[in-house]
Structure formats: C-alpha cells, structure tokens
Jmol script that loads the backbone (N, CA, C; Angstrom):
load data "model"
ATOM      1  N   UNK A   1     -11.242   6.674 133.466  1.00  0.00           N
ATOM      2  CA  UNK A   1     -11.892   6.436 132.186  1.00  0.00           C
ATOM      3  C   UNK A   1     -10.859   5.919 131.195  1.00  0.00           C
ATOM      4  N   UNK A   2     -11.303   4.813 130.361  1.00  0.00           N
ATOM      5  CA  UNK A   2     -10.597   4.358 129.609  1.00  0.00           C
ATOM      6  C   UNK A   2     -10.510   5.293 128.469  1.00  0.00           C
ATOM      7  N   UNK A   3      -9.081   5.418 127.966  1.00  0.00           N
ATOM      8  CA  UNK A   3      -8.719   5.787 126.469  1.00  0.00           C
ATOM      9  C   UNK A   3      -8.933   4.779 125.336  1.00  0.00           C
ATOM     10  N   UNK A   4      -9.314   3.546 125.690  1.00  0.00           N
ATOM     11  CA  UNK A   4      -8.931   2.445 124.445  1.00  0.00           C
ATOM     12  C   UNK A   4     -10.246   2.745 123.298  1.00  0.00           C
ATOM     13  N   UNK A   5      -9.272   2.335 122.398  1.00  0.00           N
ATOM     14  CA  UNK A   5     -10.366   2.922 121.030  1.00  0.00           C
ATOM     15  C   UNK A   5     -11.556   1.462 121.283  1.00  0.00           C
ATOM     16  N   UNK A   6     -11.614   0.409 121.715  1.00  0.00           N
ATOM     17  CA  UNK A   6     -12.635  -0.079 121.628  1.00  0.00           C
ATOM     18  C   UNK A   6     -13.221  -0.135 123.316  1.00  0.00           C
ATOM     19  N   UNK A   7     -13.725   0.785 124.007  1.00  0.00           N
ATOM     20  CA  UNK A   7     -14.376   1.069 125.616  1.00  0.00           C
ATOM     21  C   UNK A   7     -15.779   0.064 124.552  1.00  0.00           C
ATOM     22  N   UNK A   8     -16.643  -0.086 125.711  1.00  0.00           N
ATOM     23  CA  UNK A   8     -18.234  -0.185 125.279  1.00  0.00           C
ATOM     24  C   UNK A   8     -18.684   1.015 125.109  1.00  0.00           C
ATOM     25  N   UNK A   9     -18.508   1.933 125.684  1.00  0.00           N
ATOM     26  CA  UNK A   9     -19.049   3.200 124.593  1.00  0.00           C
ATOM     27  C   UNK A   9     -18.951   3.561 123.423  1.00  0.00           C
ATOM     28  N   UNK A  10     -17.654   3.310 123.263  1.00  0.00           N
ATOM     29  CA  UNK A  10     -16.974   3.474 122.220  1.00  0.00           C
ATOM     30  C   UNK A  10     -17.680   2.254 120.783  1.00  0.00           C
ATOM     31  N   UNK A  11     -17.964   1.553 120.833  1.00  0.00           N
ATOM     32  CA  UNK A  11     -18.074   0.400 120.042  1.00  0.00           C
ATOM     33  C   UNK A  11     -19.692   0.549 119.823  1.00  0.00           C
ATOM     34  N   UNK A  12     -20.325   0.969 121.115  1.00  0.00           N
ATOM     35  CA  UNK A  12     -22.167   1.392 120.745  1.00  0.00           C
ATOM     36  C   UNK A  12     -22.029   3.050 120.325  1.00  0.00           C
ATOM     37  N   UNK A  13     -21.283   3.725 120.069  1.00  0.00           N
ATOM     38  CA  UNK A  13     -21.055   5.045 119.243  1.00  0.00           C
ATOM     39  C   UNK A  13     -20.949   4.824 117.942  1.00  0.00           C
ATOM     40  N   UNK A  14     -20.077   3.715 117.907  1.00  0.00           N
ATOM     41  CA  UNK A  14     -19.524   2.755 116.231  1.00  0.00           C
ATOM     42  C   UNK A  14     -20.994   2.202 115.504  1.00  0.00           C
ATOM     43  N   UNK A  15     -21.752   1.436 116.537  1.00  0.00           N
ATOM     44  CA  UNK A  15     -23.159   0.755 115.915  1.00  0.00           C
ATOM     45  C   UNK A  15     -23.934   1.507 115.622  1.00  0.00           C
ATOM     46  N   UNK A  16     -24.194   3.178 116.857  1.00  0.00           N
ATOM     47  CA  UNK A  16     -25.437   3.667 116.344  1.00  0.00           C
ATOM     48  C   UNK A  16     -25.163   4.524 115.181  1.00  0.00           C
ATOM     49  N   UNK A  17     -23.381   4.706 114.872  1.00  0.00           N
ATOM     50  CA  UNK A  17     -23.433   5.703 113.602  1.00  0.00           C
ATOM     51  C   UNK A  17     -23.548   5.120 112.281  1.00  0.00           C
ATOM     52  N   UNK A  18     -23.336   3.846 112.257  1.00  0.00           N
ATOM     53  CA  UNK A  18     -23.061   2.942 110.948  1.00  0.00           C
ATOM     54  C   UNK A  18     -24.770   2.702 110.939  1.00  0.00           C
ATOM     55  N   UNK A  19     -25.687   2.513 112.293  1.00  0.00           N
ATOM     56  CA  UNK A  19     -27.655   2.077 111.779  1.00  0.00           C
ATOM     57  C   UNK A  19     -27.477   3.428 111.184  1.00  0.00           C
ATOM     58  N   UNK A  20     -27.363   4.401 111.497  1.00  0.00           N
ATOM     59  CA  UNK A  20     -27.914   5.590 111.100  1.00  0.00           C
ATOM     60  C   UNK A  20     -27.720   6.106 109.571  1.00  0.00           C
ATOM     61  N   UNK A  21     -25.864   5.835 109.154  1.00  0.00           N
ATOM     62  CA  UNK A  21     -25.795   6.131 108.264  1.00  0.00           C
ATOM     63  C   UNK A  21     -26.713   4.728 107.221  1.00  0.00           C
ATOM     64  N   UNK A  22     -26.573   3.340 107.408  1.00  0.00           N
ATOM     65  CA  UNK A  22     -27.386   2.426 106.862  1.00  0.00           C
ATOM     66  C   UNK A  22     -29.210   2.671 106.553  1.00  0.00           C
ATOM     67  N   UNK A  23     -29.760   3.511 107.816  1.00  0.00           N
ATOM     68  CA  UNK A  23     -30.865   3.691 107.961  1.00  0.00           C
ATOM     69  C   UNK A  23     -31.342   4.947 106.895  1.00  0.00           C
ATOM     70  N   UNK A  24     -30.095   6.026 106.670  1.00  0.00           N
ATOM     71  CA  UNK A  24     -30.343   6.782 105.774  1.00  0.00           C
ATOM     72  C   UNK A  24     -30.194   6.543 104.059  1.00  0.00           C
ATOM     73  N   UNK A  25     -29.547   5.384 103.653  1.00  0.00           N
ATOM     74  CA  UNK A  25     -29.800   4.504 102.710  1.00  0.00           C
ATOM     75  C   UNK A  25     -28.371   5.292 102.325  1.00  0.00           C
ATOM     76  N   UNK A  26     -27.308   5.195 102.854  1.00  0.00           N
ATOM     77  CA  UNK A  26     -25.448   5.987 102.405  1.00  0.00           C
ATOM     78  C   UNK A  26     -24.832   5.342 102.598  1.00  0.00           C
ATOM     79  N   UNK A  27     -24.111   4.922 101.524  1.00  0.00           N
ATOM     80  CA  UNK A  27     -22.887   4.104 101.321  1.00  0.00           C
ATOM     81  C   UNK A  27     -21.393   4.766 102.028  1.00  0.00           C
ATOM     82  N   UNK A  28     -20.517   3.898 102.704  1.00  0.00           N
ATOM     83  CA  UNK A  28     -19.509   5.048 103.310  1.00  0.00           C
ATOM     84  C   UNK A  28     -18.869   5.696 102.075  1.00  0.00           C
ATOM     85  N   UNK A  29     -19.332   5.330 100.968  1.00  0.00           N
ATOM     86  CA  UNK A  29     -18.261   6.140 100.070  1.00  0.00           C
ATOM     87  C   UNK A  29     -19.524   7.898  99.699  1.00  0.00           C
ATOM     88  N   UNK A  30     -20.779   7.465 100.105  1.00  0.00           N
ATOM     89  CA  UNK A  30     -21.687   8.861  99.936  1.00  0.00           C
ATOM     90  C   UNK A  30     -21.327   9.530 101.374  1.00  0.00           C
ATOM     91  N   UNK A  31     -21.008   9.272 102.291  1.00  0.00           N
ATOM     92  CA  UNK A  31     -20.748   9.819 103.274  1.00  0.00           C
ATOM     93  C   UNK A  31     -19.767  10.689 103.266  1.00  0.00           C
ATOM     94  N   UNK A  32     -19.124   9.778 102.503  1.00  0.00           N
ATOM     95  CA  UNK A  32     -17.229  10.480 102.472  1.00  0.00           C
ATOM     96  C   UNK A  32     -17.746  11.701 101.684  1.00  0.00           C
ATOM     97  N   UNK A  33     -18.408  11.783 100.463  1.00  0.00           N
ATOM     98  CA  UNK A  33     -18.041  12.503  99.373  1.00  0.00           C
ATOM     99  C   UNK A  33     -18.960  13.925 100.281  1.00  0.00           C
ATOM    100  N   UNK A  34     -20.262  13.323 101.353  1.00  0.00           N
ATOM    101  CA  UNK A  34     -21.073  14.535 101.628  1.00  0.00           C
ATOM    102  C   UNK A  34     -19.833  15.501 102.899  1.00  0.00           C
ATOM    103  N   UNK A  35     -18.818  14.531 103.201  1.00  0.00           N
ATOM    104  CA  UNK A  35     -18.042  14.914 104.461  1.00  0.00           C
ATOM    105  C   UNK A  35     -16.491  16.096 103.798  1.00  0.00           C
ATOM    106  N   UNK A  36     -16.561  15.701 102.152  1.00  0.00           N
ATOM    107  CA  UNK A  36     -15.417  15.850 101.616  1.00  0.00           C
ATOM    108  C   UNK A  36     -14.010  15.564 102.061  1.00  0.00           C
ATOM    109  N   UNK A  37     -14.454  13.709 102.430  1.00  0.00           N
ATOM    110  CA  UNK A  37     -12.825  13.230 102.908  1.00  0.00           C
ATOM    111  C   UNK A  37     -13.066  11.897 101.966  1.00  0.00           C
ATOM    112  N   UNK A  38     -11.751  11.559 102.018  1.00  0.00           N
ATOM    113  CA  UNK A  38     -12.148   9.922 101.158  1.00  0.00           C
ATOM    114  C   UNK A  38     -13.234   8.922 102.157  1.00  0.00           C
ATOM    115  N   UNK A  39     -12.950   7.765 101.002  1.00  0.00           N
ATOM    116  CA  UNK A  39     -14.451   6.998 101.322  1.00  0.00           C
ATOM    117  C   UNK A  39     -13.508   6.049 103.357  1.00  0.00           C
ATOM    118  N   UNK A  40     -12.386   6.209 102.926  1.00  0.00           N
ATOM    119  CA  UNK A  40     -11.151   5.196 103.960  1.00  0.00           C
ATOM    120  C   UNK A  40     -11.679   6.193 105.744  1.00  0.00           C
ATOM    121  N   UNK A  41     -11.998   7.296 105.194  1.00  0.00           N
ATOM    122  CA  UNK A  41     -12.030   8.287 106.649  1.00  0.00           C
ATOM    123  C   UNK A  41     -12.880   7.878 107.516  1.00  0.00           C
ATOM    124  N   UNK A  42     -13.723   7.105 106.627  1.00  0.00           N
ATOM    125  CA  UNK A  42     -15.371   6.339 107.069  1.00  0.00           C
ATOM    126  C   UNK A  42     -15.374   5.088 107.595  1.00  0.00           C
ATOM    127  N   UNK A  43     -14.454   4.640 106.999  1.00  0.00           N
ATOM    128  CA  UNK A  43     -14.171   3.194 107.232  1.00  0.00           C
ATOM    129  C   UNK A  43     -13.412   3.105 108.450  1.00  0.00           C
ATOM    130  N   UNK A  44     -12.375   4.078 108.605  1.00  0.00           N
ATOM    131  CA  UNK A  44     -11.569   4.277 109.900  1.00  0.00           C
ATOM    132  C   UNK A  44     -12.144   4.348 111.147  1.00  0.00           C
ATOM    133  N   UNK A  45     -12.588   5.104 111.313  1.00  0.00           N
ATOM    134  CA  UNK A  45     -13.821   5.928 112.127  1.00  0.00           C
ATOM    135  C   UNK A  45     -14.837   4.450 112.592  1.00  0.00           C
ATOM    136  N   UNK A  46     -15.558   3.895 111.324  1.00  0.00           N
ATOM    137  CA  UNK A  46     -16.771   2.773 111.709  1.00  0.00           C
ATOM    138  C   UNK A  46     -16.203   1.567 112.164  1.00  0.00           C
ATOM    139  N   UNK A  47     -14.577   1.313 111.617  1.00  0.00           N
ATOM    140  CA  UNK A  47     -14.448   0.507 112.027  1.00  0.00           C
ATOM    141  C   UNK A  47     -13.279   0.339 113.594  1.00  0.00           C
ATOM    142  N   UNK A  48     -13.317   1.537 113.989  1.00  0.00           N
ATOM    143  CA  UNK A  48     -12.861   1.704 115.379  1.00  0.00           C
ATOM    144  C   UNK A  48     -11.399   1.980 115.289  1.00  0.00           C
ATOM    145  N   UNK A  49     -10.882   2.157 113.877  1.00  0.00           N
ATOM    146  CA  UNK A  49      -9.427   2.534 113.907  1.00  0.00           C
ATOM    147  C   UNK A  49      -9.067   3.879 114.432  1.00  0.00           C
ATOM    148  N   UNK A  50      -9.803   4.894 114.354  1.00  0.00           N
ATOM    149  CA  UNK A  50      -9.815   5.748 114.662  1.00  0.00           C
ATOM    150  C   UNK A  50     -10.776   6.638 115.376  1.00  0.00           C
ATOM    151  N   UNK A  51     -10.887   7.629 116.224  1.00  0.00           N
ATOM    152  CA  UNK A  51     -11.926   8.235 116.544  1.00  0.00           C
ATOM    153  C   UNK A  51     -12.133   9.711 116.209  1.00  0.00           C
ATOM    154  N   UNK A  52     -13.140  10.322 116.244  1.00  0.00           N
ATOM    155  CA  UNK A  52     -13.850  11.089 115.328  1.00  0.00           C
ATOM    156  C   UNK A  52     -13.619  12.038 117.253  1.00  0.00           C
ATOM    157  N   UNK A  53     -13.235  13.422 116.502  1.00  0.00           N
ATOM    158  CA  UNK A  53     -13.392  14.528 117.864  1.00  0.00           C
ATOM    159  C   UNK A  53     -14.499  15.066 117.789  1.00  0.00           C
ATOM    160  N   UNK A  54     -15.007  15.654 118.569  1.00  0.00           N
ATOM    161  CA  UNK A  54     -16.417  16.143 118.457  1.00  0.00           C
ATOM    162  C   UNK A  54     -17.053  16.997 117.321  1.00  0.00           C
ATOM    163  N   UNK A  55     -16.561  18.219 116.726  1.00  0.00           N
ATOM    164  CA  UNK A  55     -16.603  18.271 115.737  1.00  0.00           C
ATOM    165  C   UNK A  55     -16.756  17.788 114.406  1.00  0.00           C
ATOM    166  N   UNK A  56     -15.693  16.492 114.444  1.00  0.00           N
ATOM    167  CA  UNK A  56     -15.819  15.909 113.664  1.00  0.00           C
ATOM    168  C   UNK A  56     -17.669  14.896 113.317  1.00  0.00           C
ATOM    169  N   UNK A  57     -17.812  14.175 114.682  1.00  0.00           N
ATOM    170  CA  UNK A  57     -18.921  14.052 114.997  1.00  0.00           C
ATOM    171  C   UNK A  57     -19.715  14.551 114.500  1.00  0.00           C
ATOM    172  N   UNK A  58     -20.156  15.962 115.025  1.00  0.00           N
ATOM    173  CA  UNK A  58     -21.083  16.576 114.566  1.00  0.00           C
ATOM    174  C   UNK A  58     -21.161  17.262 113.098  1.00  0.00           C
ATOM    175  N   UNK A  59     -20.005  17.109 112.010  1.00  0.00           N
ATOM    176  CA  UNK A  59     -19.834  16.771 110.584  1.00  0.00           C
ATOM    177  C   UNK A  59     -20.468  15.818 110.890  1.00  0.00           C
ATOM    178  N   UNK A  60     -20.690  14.371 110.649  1.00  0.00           N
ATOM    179  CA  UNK A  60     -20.683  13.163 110.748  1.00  0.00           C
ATOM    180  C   UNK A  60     -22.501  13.303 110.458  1.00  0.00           C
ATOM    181  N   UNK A  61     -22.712  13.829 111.853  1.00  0.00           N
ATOM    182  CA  UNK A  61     -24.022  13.684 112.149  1.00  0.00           C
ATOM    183  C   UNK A  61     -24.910  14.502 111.150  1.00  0.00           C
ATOM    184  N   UNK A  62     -24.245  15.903 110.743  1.00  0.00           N
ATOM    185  CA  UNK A  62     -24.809  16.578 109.741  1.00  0.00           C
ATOM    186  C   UNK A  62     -25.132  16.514 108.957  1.00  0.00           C
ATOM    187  N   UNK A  63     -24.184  15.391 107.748  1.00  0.00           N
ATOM    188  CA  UNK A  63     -24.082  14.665 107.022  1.00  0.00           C
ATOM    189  C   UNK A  63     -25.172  13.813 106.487  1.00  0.00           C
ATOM    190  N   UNK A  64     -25.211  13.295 107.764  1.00  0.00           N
ATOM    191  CA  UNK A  64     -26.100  11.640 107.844  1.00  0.00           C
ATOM    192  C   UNK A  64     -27.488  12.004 107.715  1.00  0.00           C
ATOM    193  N   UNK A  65     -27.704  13.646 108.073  1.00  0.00           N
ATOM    194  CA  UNK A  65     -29.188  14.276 108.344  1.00  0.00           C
ATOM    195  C   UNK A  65     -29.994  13.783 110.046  1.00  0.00           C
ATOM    196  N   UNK A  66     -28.677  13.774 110.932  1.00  0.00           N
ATOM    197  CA  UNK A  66     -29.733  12.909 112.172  1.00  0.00           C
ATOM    198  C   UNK A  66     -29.321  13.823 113.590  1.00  0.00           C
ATOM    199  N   UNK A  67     -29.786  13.909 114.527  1.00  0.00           N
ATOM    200  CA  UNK A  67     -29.575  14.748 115.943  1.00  0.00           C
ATOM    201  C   UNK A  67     -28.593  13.795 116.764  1.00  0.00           C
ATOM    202  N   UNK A  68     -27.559  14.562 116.684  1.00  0.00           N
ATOM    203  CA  UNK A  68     -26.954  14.154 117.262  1.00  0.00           C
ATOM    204  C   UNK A  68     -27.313  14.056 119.074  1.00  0.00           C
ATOM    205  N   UNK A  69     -28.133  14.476 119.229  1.00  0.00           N
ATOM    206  CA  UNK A  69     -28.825  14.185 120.785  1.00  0.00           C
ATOM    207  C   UNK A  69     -29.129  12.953 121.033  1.00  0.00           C
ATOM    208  N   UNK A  70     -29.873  12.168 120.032  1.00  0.00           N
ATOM    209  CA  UNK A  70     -29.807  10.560 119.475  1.00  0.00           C
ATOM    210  C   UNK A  70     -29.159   9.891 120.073  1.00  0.00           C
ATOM    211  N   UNK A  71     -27.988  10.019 119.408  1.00  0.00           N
ATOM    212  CA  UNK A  71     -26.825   9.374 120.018  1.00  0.00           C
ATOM    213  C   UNK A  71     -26.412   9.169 121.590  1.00  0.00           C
ATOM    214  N   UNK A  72     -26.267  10.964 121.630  1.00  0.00           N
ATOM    215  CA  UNK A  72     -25.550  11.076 122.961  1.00  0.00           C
ATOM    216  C   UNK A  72     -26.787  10.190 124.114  1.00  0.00           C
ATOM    217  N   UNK A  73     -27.863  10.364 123.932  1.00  0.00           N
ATOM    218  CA  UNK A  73     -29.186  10.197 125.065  1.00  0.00           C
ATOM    219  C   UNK A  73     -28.491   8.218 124.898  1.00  0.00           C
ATOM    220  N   UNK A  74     -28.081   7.691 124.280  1.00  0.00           N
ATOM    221  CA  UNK A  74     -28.325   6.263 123.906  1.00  0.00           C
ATOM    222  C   UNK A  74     -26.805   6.000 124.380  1.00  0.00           C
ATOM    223  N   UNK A  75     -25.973   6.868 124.449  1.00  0.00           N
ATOM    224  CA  UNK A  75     -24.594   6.915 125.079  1.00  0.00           C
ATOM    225  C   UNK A  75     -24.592   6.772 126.741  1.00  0.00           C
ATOM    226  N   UNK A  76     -25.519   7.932 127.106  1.00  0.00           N
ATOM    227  CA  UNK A  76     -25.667   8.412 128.538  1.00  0.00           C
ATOM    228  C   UNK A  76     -26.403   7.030 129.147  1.00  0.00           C
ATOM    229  N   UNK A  77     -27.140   6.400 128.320  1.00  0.00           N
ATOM    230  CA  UNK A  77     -28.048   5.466 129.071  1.00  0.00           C
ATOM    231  C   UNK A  77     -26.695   3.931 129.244  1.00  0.00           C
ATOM    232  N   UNK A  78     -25.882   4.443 128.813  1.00  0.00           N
ATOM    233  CA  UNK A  78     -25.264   3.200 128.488  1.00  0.00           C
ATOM    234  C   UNK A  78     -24.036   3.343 129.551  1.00  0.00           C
ATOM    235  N   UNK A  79     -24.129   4.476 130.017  1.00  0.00           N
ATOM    236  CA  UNK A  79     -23.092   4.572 131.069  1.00  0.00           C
ATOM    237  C   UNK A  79     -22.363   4.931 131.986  1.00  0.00           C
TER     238      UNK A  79
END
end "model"
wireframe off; spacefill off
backbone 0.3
color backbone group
C-alpha cells in the first residue's frame, strides 16, 4: 500500500470532504473556527498537503454535520 499523500484514495477522500463541507454551505475558514484550528489546517488537509489521522477525521466529519460511514462506503467501493 502506498504512503503517498496523493494514492487515488487519497485524492477521492480530498473530493468527498471538500462536496460535503461545500454541500453544507462552510467556508474552510467556518470549518476551521467549528474545528478550533486556523482556517490554513483546512486548506492543508483539502488540499492534500497533509493528512488528517482518524480522529482527526472524525472531528472533520463532526463538524461538517455528516456520517462518516459516507465516506468510508464510497472509499471501500473505490478500492
């Protein structure tokens, strides 16, 4: 299994969290402030500089108001 921050999993983890947070009408800087990290933690993260540990994730997902099962089911199908 690849480590690289951009796998295809990795990059459809990046799309479905940025529809979701978009779909919930949150700017990464409302994200940041609901996550209590700066607005840059968001940007890191969406834009593949960094990756989010599971935990973190599931902040993420809490946040956003969405199941994180979502995701994972749209992950699993992908690979």
């Amino acid at each position: 299994m690849s480590k690289s921050l951009r796998s295809n999993r990795h990059v459809l983890l990046l799309e479905q969290l940025v529809q979701l947070r978009k779909a919930k009408g949150l700017t990464q800087e409302q994200l940041a402030s609901k996550l209590g990290k700066p607005q840059s933690f968001v940007a890191k993260y969406e834009g593949g500089e960094r990756r989010l540990d599971l935990l973190e994730f599931l902040d993420v997902m809490d946040a956003i108001g969405s199941d994180p099962v979502q995701i994972l089911a749209v992950l699993r199908a992908s690979g």
